[in-house]
PyMOL CGO cylinders between C-alpha atoms (Angstrom):
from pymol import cmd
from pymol.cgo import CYLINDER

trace = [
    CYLINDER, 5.80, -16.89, -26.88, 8.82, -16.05, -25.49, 0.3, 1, 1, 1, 1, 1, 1,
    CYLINDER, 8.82, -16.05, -25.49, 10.83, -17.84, -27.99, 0.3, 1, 1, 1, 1, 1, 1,
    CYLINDER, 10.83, -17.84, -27.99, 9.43, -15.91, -30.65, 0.3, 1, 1, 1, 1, 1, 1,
    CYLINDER, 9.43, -15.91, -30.65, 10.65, -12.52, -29.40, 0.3, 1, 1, 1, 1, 1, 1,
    CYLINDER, 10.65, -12.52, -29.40, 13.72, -13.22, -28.72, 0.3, 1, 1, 1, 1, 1, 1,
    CYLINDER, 13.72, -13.22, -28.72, 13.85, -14.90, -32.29, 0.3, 1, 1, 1, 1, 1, 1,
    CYLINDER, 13.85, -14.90, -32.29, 12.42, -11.74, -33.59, 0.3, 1, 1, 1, 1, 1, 1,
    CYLINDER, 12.42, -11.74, -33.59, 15.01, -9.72, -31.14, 0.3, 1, 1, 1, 1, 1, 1,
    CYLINDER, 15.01, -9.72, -31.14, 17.79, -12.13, -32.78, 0.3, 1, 1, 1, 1, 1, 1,
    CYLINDER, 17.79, -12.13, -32.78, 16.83, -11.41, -36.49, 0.3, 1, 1, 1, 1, 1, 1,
    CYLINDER, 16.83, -11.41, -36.49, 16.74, -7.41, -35.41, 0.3, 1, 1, 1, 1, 1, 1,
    CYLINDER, 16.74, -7.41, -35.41, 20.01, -7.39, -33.92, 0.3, 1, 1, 1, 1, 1, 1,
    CYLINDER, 20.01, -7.39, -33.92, 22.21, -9.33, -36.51, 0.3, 1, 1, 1, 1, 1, 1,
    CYLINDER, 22.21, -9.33, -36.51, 20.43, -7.26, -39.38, 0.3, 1, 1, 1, 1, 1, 1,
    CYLINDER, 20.43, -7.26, -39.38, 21.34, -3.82, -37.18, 0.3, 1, 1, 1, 1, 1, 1,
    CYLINDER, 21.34, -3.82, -37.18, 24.93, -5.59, -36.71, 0.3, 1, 1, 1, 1, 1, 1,
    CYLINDER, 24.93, -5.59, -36.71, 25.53, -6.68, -40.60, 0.3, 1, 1, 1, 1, 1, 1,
    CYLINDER, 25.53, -6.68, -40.60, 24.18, -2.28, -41.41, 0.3, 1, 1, 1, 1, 1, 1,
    CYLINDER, 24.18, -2.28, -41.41, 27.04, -1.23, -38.57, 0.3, 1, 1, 1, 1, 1, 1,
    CYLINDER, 27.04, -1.23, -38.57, 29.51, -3.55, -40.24, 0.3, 1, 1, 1, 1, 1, 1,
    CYLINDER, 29.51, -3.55, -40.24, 28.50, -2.49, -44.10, 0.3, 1, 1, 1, 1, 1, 1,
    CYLINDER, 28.50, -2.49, -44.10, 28.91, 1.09, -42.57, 0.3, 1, 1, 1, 1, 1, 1,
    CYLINDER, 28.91, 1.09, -42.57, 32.27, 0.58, -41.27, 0.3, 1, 1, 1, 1, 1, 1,
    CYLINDER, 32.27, 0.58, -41.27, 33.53, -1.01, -44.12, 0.3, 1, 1, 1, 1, 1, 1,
    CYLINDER, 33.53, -1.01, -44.12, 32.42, 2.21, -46.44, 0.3, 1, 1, 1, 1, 1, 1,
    CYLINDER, 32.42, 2.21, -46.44, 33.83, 4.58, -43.81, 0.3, 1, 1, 1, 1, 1, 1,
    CYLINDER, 33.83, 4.58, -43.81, 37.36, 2.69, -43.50, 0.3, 1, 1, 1, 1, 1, 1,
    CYLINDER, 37.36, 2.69, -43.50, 37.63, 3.35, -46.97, 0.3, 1, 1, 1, 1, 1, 1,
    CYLINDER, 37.63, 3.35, -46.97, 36.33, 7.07, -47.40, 0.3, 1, 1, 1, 1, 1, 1,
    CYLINDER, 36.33, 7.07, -47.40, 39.16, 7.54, -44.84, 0.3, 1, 1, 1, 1, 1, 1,
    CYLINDER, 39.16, 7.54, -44.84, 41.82, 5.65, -46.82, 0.3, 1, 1, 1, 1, 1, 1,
    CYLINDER, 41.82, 5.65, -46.82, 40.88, 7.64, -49.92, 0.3, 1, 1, 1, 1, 1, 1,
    CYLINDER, 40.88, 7.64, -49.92, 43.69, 10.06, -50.80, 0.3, 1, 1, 1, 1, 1, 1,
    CYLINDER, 43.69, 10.06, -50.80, 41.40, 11.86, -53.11, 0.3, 1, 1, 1, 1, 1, 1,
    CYLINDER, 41.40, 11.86, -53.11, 39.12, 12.90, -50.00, 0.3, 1, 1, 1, 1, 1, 1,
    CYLINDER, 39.12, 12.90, -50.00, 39.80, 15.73, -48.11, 0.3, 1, 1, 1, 1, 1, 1,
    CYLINDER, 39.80, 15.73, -48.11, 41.50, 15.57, -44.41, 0.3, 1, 1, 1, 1, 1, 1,
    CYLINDER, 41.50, 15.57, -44.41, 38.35, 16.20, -42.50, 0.3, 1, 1, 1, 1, 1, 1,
    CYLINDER, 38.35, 16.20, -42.50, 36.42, 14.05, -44.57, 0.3, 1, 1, 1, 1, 1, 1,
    CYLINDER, 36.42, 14.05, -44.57, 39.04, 11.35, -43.82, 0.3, 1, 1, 1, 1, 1, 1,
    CYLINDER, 39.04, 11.35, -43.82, 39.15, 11.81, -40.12, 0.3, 1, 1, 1, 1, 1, 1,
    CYLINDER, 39.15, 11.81, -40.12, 35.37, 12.15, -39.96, 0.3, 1, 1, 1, 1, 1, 1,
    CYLINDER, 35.37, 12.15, -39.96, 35.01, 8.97, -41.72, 0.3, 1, 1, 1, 1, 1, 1,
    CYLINDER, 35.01, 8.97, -41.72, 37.68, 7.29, -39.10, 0.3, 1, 1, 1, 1, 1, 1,
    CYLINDER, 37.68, 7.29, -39.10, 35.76, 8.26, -36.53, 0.3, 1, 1, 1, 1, 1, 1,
    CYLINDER, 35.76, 8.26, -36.53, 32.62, 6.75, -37.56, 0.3, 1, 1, 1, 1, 1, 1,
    CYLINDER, 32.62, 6.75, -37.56, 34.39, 3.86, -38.56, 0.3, 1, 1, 1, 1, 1, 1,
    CYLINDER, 34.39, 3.86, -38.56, 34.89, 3.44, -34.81, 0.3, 1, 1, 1, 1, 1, 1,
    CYLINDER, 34.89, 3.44, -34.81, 31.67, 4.31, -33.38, 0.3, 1, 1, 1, 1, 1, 1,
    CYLINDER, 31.67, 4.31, -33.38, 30.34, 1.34, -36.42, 0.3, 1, 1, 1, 1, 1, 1,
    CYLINDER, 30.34, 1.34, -36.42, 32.51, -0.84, -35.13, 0.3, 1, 1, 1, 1, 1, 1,
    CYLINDER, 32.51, -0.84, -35.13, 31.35, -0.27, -31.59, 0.3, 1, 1, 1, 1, 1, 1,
    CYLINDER, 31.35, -0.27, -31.59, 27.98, -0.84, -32.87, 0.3, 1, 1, 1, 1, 1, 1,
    CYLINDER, 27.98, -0.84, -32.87, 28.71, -3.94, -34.93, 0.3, 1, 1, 1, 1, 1, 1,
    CYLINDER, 28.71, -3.94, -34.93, 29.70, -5.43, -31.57, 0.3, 1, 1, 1, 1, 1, 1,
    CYLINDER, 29.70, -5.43, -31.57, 26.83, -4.18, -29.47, 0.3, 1, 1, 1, 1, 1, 1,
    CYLINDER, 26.83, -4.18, -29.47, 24.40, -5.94, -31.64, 0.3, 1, 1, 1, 1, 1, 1,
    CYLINDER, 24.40, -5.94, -31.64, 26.45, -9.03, -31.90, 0.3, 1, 1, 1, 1, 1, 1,
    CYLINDER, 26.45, -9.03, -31.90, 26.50, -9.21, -28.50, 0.3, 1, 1, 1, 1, 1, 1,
    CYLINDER, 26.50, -9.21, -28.50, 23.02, -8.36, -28.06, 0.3, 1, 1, 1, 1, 1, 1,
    CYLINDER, 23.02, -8.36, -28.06, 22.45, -10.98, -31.17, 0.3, 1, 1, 1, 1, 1, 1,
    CYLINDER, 22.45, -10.98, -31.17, 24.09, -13.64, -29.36, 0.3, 1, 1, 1, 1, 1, 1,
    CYLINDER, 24.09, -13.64, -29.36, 21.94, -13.21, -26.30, 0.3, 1, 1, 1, 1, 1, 1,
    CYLINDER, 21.94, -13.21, -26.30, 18.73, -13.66, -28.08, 0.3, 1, 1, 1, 1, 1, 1,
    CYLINDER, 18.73, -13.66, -28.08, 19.75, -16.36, -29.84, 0.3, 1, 1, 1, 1, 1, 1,
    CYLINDER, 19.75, -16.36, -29.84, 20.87, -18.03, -26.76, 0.3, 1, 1, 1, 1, 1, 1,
    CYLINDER, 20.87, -18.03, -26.76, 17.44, -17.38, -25.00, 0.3, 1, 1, 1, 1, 1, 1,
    CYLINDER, 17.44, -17.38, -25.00, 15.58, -18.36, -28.13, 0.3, 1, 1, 1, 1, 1, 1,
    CYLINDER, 15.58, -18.36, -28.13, 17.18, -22.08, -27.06, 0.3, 1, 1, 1, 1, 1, 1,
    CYLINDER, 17.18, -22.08, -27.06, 15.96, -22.90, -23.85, 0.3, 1, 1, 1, 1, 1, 1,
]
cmd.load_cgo(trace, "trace")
């Protein structure tokens, strides 16, 4: 039973991580766009970091479930 969650808790986390990273990708661009205005381009920068913060959160998170799915 205990394998199951944490393959469930697995799935969760890499499909959270892959929506933080699909995120950051669209925000690193808004903020490269020269058509955008400046606080839409630093606003997007900043979110860009706080995705890629998140990407690694539930990698990490990911990574642990997967491990304890395992053993």
């Amino acid at each position: 039973m205990e394998t199951i969650k944490n393959t469930v808790n697995y799935v969760a986390e890499s499909v959270q991580g892959a929506g933080a990273t699909a995120s950051k990708e669209v925000n690193k661009e808004v903020a490269k766009d020269n058509n955008a205005d400046l606080t839409t381009r630093a606003t997007a920068a900043k979110d860009a970091l706080f995705d890629k913060k998140d990407e690694q959160v539930h990698q990490t998170k990911a990574d642990v479930h997967k491990e304890a799915a395992q053993h």
